[in-house]
C-alpha positions as CSV (number, residue, x, y, z in Angstrom):
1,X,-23.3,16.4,1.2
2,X,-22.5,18.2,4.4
3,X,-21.1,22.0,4.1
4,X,-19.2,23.3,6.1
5,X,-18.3,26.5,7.4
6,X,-14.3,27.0,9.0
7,X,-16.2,28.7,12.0
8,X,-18.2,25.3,12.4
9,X,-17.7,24.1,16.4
10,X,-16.4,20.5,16.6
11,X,-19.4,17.9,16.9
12,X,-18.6,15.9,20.2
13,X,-21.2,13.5,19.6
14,X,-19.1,12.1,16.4
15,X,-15.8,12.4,18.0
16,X,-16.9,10.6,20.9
17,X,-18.3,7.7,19.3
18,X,-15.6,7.3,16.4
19,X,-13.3,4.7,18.0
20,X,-9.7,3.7,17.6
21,X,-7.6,2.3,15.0
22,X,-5.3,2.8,11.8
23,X,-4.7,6.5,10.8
24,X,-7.0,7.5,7.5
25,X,-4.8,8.3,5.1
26,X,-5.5,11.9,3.3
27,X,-4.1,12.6,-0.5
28,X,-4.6,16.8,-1.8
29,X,-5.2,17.6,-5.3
30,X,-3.9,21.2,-6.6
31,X,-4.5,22.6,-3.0
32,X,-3.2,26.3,-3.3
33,X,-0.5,27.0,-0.9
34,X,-2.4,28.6,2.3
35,X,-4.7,25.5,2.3
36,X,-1.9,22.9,1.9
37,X,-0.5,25.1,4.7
38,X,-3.3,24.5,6.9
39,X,-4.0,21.1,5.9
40,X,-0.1,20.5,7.2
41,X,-0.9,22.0,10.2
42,X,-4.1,20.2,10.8
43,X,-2.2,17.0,10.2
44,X,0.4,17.4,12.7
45,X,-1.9,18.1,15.5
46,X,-3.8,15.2,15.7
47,X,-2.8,11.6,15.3
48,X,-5.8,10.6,13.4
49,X,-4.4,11.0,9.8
50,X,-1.1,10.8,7.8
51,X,-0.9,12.9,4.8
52,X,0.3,11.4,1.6
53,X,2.7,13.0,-0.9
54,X,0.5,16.3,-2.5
55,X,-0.7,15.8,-5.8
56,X,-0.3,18.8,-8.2
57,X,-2.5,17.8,-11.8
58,X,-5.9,16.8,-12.1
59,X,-5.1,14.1,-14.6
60,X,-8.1,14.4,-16.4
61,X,-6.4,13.9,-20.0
62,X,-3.8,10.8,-18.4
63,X,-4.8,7.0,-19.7
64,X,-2.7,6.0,-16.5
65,X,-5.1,4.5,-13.6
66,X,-6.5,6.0,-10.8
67,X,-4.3,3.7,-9.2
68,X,-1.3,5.1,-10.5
69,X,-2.0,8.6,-9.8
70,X,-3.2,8.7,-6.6
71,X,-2.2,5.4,-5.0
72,X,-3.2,1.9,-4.7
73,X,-4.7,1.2,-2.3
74,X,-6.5,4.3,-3.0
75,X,-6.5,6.5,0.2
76,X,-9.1,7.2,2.7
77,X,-9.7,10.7,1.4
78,X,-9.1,12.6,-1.1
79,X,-9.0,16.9,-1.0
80,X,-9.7,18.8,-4.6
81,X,-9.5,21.9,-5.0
82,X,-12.6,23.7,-6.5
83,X,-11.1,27.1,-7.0
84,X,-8.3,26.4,-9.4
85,X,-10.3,24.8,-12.0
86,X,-14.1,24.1,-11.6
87,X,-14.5,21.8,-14.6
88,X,-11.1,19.9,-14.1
89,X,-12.2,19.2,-10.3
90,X,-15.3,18.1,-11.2
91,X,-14.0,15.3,-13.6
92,X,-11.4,14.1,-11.6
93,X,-13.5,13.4,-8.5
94,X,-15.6,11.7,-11.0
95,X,-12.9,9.6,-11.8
96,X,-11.7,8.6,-8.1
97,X,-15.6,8.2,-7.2
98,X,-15.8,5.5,-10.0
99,X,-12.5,3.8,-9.7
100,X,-12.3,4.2,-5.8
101,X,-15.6,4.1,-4.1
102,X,-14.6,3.3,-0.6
103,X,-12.7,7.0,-0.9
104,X,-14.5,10.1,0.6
105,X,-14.1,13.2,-1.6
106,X,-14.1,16.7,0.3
107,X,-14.0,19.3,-2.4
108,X,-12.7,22.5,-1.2
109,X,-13.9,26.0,-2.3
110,X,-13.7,29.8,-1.5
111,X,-17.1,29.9,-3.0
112,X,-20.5,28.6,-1.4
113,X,-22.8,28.6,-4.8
114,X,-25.7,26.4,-4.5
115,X,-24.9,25.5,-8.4
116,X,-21.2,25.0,-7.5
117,X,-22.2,22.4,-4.3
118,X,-24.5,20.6,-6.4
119,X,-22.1,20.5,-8.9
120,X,-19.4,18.8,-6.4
121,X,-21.7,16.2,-5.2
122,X,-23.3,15.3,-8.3
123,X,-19.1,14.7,-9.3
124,X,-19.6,11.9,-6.0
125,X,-17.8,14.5,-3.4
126,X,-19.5,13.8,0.6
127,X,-17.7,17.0,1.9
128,X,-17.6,20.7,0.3
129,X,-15.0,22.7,3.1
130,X,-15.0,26.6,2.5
131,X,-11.9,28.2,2.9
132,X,-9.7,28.5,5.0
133,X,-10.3,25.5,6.1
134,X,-9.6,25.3,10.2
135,X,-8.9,22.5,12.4
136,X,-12.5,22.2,13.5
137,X,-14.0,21.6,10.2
138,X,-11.4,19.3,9.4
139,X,-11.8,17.3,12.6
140,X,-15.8,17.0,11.9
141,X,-15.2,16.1,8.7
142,X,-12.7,13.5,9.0
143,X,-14.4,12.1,12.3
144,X,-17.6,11.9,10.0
145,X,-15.0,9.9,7.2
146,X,-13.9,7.2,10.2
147,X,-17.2,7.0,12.0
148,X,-18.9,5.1,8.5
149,X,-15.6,3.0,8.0
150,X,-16.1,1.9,11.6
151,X,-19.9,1.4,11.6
152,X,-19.5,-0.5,8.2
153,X,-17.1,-2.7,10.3
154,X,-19.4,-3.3,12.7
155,X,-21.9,-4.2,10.4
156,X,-19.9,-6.8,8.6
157,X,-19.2,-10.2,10.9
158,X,-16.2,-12.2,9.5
159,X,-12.7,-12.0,10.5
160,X,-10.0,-12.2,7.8
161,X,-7.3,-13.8,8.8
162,X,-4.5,-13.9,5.9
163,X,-2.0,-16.6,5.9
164,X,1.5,-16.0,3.9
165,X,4.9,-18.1,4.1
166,X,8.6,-17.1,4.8
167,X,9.6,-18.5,1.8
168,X,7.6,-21.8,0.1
169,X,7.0,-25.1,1.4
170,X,6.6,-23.9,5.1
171,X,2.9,-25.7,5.0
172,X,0.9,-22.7,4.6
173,X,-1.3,-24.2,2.3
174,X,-2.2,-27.4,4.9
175,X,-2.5,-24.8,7.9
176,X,-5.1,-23.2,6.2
177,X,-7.1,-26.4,5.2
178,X,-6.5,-28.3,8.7
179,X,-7.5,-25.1,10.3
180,X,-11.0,-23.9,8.2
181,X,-12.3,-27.7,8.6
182,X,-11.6,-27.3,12.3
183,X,-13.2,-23.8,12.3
184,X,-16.4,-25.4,10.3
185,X,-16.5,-28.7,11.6
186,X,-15.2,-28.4,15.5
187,X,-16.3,-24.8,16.1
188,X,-20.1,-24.5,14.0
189,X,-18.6,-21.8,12.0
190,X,-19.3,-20.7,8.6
191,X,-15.9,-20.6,7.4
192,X,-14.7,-20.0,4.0
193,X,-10.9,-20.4,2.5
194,X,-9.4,-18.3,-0.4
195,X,-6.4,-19.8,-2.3
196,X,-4.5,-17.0,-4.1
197,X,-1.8,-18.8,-5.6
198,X,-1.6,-17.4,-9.3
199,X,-0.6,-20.6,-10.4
200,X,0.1,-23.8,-9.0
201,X,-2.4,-24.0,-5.8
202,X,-3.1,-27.2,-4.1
203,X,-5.9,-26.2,-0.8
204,X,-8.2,-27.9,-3.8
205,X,-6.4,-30.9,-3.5
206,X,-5.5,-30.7,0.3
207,X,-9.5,-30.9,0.5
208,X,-10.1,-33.7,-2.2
209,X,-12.4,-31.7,-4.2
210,X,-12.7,-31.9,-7.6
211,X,-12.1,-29.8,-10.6
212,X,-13.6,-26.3,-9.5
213,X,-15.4,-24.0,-13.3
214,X,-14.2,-21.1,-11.1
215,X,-11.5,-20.2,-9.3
216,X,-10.6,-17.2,-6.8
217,X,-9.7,-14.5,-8.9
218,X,-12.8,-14.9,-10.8
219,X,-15.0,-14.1,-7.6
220,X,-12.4,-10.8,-7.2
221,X,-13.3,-9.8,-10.6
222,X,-16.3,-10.1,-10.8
223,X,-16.9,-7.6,-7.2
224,X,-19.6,-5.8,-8.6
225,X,-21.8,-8.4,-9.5
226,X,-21.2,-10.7,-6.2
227,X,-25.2,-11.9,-4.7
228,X,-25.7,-14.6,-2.6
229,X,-26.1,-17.0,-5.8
230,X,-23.3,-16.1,-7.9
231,X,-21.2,-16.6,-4.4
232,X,-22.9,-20.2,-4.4
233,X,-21.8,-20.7,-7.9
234,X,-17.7,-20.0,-6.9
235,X,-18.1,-21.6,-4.1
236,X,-16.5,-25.7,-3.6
237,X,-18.1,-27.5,-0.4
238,X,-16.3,-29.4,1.5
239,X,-17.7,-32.3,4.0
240,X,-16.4,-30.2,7.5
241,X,-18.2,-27.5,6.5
242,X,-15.7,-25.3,5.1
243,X,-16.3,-23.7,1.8
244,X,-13.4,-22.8,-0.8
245,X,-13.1,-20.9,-3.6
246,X,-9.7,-22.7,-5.0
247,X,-6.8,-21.8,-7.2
248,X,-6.9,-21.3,-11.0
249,X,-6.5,-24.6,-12.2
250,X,-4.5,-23.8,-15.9
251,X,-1.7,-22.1,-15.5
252,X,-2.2,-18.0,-16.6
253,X,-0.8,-14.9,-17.6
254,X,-0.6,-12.6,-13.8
255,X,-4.1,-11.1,-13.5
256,X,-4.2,-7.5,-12.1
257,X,-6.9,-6.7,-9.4
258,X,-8.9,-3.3,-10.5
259,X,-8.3,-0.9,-7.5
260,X,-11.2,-1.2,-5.0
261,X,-11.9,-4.8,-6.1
262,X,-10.4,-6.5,-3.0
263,X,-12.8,-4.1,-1.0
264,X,-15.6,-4.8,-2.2
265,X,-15.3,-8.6,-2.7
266,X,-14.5,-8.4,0.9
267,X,-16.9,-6.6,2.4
268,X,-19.2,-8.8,0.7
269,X,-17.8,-12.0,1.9
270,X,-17.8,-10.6,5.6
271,X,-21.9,-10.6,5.5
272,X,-21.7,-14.2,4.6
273,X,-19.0,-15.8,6.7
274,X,-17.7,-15.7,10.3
275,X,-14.4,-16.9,9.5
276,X,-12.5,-15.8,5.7
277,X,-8.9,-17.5,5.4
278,X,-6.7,-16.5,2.6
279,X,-3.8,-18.3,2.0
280,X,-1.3,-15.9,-0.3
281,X,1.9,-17.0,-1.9
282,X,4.8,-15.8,-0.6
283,X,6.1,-12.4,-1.6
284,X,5.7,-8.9,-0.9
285,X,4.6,-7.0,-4.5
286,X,1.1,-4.2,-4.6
287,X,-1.7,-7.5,-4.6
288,X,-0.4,-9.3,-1.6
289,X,0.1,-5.8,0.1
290,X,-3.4,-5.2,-0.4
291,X,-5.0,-8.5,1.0
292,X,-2.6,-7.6,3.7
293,X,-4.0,-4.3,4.2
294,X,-7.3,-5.4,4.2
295,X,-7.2,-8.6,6.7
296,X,-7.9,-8.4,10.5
297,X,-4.8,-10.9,11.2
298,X,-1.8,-11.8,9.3
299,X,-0.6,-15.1,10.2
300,X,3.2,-15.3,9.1
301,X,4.2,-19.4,9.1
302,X,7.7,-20.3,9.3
303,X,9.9,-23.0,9.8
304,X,13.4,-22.7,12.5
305,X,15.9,-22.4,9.4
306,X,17.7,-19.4,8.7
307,X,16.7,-18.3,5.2
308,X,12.7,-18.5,6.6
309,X,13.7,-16.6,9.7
310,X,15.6,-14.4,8.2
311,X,13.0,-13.5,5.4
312,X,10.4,-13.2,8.5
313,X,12.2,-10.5,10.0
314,X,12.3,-8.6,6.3
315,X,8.8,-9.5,6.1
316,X,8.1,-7.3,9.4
317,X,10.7,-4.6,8.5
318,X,9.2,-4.1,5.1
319,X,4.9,-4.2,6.5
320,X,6.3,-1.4,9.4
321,X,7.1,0.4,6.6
322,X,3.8,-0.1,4.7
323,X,2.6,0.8,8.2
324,X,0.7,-2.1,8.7
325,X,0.0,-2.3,12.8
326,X,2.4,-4.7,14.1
327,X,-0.7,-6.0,16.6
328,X,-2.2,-7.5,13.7
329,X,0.8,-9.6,12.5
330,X,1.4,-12.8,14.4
331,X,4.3,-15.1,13.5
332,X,3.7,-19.0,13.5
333,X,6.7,-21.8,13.7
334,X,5.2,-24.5,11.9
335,X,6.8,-28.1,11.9
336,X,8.5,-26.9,15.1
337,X,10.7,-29.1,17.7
338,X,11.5,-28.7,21.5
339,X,15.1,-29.3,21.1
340,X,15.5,-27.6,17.8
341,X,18.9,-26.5,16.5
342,X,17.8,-23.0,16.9
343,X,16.1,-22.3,19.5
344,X,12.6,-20.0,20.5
345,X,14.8,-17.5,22.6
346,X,16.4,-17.4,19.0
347,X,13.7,-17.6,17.0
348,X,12.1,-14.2,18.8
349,X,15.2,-12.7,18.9
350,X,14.9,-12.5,15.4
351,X,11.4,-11.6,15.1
352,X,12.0,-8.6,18.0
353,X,8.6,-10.1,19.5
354,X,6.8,-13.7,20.5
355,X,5.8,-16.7,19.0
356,X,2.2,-16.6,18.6
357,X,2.3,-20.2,18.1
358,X,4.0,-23.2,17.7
359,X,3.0,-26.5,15.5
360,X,4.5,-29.9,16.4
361,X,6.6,-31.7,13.9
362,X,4.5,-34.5,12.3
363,X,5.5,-34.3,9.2
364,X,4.4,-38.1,8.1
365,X,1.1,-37.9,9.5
366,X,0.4,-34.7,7.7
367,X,1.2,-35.8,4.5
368,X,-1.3,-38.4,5.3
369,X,-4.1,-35.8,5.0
370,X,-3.0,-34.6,1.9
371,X,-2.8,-37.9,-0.2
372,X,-6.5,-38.7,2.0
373,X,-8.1,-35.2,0.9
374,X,-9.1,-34.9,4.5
375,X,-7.4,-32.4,6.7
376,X,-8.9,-33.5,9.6
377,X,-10.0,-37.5,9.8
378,X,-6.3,-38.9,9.7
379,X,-5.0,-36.6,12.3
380,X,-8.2,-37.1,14.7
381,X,-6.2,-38.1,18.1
382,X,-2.3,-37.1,16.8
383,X,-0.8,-34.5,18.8
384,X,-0.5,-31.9,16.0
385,X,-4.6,-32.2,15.7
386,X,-5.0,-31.4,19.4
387,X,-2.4,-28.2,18.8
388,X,-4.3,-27.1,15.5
389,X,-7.9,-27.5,17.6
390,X,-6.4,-25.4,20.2
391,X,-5.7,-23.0,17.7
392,X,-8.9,-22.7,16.2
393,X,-10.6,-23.0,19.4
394,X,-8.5,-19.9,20.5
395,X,-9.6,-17.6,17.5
396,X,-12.8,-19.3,17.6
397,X,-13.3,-18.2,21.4
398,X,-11.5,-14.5,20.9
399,X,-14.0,-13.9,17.5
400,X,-16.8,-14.5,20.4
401,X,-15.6,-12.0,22.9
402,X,-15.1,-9.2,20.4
403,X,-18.7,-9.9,18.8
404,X,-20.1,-9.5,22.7
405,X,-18.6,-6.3,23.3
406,X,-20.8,-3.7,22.9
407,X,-21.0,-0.1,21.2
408,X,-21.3,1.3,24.3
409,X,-17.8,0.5,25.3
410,X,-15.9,0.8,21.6
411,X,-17.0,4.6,22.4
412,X,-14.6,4.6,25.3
413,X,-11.8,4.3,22.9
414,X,-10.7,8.1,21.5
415,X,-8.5,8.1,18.4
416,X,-7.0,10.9,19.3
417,X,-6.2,13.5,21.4
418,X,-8.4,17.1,21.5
């Protein structure tokens, strides 16, 4: 629990080391009106944070989720008031600390009690801010808020790359198969695929592996109790190397992720894989968004026809929106020809951007490694193969030169401007 004065100076050492990257996002609770003043003011002179909409009621008596109330995904930080109501405080950053962990809770007070701090941290706050809070305590505190997302990063090895269709059938489901056997098998990586489809996922059967007892939403749901051996136990091998844990095989009712679950599930993952591909179904609702959120690369496969194109560039409209960084979304034409009927100076005129890349047409031969179970053997010397192991080679090779950069010069990067 670190206190904080609003006469504190700013702590250089933190703010030169915190490095680049989204804005944290900051939610109030029942902030009086000079602090939510202040709060404003902080927020709009310093690039670092976006302020969601200000939440008025504890909610301690509401059966809604903490989802619901203050957002899913949760924010990065949440402010509660102290003064209003000690009790009511208390109890609702109780709540958020259980149902959003990854969270950091700053309770704010006019009152600097020994009991009353106690009393906040016990209730899972990190920060207690006196009032009025200035920009320098803010800055110190939110600095400390991005330095531990940023070190936990660096801690964690895999990359998450998602994979998600314009619309179905654009061969998401193969790309991801063809290319975590290549990443495996070609590349010595320990590569692991997610298949997310609800209902009706086939990377299983892309891979020829057998009836799976578990499937992927299991391993989310059971986040808290993920170790090495119950991963093992989800987990379907496959002879490249590449692991999966594979669709539901009956068909369900839609499962809803807890808040925090995705998180945590992958967070764990990351100290176990170098490579995490998750193929989504298509669509846009809360649990894709999240994944989305979450991943280090979204990989957005199409096909040159007008309905996936067009849904591409809704796609990209609607994740600007979400602000999800455009640098992390890359859009792949799959089945793609030279002298298509619509053309790549098309294709990226719709997409306001490049191809990232482009997949031969070899539509026969791919459906090859479907009926064989083996994404890779039946394509061994086909040009499509030699595309996909460029591909892999490529994110392969780039995962190498980001894990050889050191600390030294991620500290050269300033997230905002003093």
């Amino acid at each position: 629990m670190i206190i904080m004065s609003n006469r504190e100076p700013p702590n250089t050492s933190l703010i030169e080391n915190f490095s680049s990257g989204a804005r944290l996002s900051v939610v109030s609770i029942c902030l009086d009106t000079e602090t939510r003043g202040l709060l404003k003011l902080f927020v709009e002179s310093t690039s670092m944070v976006r302020l969601r909409p200000d939440l008025d009621d504890y909610r301690i008596e509401d059966n809604d989720s903490v989802a619901d109330w203050i957002g899913d995904p949760p924010p990065d930080i949440c402010l509660i008031d102290f003064d209003k109501d000690l009790h009511r405080a208390a109890v609702a950053a109780e709540r958020i600390h259980a149902s959003a962990p990854e969270t950091a809770i700053f309770a704010v007070s006019s009152h600097a009690q020994p009991d009353l701090i106690i009393q906040a941290m016990r209730s899972g706050c990190n920060e207690y801010l006196l009032k009025p809070i200035d920009r320098e305590q803010m800055l110190n505190a939110v600095v400390r808020v991005g330095g531990r997302k940023r070190e936990k990063k660096e801690t964690y090895n895999a990359n998450v790359m998602t994979f998600i269709g314009a619309k179905g059938g654009c061969g998401v489901t193969t790309l991801v198969a063809q290319l975590g056997a290549l990443l495996a098998n070609e590349c010595s990586k320990q590569t692991l695929a997610i298949d997310l489809h609800p209902n009706f996922g086939d990377a299983a059967l892309h891979l020829g592996l057998s009836k799976s007892r578990y499937h992927s939403f299991e391993l989310i749901e059971n986040a808290d109790r993920l170790d090495a051996e119950l991963l093992q136990s989800l987990v379907a091998h496959h002879s490249s190397g590449l692991d999966l844990v594979p669709a539901p095989e009956e068909i369900d009712p839609a499962r809803h992720i807890l808040p925090g679950a995705v998180a945590r599930t992958f967070d764990f993952l990351r100290l176990h894989y170098r490579f995490v591909l998750v193929d989504l179904p298509p669509g846009v609702d809360d649990q894709n968004l999240e994944f989305i959120r979450y991943s280090d690369e979204v990989y957005l496969i199409t096909v040159a026809e007008v309905s996936a194109l067009r849904n591409v560039s809704r796609y990209l409209d609607y994740l600007t929106r979400m602000e999800v960084p455009r640098e992390r979304i890359r859009v792949v034409v799959n089945r793609h020809h030279k002298r298509g009927s619509i053309t790549d100076e098309q294709i990226e005129k719709v997409i306001r951007g490049n191809i990232f890349w482009k997949i031969p047409n070899q539509y026969f031969q791919v459906v090859k490694t479907i009926n064989s179970g083996d994404p890779i053997a039946q394509l061994s010397n086909s040009e499509v193969m030699r595309n996909l192991k460029g591909w892999a080679e490529a994110i392969s090779s780039k995962s190498g030169m980001e894990n050889n950069k050191t600390k030294e010069s991620r500290r050269m990067l300033r997230f905002f401007n003093l």
